[in-house]
ROMAR-282886 format. One line per 8 residues: number of its first residue (from 1); for each residue x, y, z of C-alpha. Coordinates in Angstrom, 2 decimals. Layout:
BEGIN
NUM = X Y Z ~ ... $
This chain:
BEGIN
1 = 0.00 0.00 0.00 ~ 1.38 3.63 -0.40 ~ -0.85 6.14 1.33 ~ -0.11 9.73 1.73 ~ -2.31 12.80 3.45 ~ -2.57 16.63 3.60 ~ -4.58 18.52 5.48 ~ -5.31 22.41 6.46 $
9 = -7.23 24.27 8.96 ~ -9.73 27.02 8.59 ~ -12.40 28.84 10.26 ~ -15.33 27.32 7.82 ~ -17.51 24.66 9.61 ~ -17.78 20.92 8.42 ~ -21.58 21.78 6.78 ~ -19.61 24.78 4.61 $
17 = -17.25 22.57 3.23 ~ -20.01 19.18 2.82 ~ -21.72 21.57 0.61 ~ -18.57 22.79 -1.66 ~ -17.79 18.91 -1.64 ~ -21.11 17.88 -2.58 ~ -21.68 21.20 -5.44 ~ -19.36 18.47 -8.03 $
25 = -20.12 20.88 -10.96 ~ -18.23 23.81 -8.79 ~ -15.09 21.70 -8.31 ~ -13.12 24.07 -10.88 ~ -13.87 26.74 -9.03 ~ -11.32 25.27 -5.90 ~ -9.36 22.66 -7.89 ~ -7.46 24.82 -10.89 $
33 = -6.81 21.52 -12.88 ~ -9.61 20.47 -13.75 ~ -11.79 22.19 -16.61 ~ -15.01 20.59 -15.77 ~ -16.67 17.79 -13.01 ~ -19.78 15.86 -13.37 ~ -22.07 14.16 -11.08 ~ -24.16 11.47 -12.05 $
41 = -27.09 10.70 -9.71 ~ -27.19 12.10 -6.20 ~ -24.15 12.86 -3.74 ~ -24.54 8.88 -1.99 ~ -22.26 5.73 -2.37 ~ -22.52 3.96 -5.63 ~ -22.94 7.53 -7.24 ~ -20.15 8.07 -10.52 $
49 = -18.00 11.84 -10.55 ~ -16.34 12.19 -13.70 ~ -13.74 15.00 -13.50 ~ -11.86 16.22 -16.75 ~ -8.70 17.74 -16.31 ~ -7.47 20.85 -18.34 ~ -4.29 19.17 -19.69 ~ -5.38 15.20 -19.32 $
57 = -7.59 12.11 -19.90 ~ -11.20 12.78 -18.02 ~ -10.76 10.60 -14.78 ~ -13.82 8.06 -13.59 ~ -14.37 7.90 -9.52 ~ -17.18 5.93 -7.65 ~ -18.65 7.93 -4.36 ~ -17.47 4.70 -2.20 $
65 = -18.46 6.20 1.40 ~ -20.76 9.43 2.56 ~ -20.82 10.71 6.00 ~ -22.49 14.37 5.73 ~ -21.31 16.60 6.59 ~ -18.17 14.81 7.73 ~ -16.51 12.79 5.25 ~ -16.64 11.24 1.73 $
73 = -14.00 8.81 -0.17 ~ -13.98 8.25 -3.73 ~ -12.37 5.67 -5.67 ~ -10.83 4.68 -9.16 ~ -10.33 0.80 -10.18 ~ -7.19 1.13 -12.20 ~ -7.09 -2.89 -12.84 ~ -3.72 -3.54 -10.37 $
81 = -4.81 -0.66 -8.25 ~ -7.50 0.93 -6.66 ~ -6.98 4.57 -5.88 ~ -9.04 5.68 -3.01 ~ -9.12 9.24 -1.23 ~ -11.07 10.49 2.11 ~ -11.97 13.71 2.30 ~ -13.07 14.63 5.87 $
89 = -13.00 17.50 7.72 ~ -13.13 17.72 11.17 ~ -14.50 20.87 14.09 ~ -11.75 21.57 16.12 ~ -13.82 23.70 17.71 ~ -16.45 26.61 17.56 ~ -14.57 28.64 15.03 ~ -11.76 26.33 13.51 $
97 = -11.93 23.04 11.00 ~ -9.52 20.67 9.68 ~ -9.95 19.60 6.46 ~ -7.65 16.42 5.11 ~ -7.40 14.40 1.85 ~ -6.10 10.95 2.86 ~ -4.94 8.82 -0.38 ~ -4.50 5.14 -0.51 $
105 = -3.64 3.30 -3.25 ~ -4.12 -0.72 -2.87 ~ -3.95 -4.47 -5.22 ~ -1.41 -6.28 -6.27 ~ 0.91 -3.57 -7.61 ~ 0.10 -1.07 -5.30 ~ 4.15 -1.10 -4.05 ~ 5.42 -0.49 -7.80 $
113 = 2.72 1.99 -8.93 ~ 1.85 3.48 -5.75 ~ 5.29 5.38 -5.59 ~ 5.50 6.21 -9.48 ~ 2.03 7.44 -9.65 ~ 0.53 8.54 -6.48 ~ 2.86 11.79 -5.54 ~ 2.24 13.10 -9.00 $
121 = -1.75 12.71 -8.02 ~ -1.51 14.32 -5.13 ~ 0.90 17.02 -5.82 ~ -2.03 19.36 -5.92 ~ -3.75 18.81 -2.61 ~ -1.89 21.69 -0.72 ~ -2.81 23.73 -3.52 ~ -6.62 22.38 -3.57 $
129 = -7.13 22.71 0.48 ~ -6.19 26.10 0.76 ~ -8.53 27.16 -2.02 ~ -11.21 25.14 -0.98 ~ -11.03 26.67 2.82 ~ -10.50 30.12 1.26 ~ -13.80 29.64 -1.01 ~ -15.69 27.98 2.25 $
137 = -14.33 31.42 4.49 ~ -16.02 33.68 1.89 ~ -19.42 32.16 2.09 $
């Protein structure tokens, strides 16, 4: 398994953030590489995102787990792997959050592919948590 995580705090609550999370066609607007998202069917497990980068192949996730307004993972099947990633975020207290991206990737290659592909997956979540707490502050 290779598993990384990143994680920042802000003064947004947990419901702010479930509903920037759960608004899939808004994703741009926080995440700067991808052009477009789409949800099909309602923000529950089972449910498909497809999210199309600017400069790359559109990528297919399942909504494997949804915990409102605490936590959701997704997940790709990439045949020897399985690329899964929690999203939570957590009150720290009445004016503070913590929101973290937890990635996993699992199978039978997961030691040879995890290292070669996961840190280039990831390499925007600092990037993607501060913009998503900066969007949640100005609601």
């Amino acid at each position: 398994m290779w598993s990384t995580e990143h994680s920042v705090e802000t003064t947004a609550a947990p419901e702010t953030i479930w509903k920037l999370w759960t608004d899939v066609g808004d994703w741009p607007r926080w995440n700067a590489d991808l052009e477009r998202a789409e949800l099909t069917g309602a923000f529950a497990p089972g449910s498909e995102i497809t999210m199309f980068p600017r400069e790359d192949d559109p990528i297919e996730l399942i909504i494997a787990e949804a915990d409102e307004p605490e936590r959701f993972v997704d997940q790709a099947d990439l045949g020897p792997v399985v690329v899964r990633t929690a999203h939570r975020v957590e009150r720290l207290g009445p004016d503070r959050s913590r929101i973290v991206y937890r990635m996993e990737i699992t199978g039978p290659e997961a030691d040879t592919l995890g290292p070669q592909i996961g840190p280039g997956i990831t390499a925007d979540f600092p990037d993607v948590l501060a913009k998503l707490a900066a969007v949640a502050e100005d609601r």
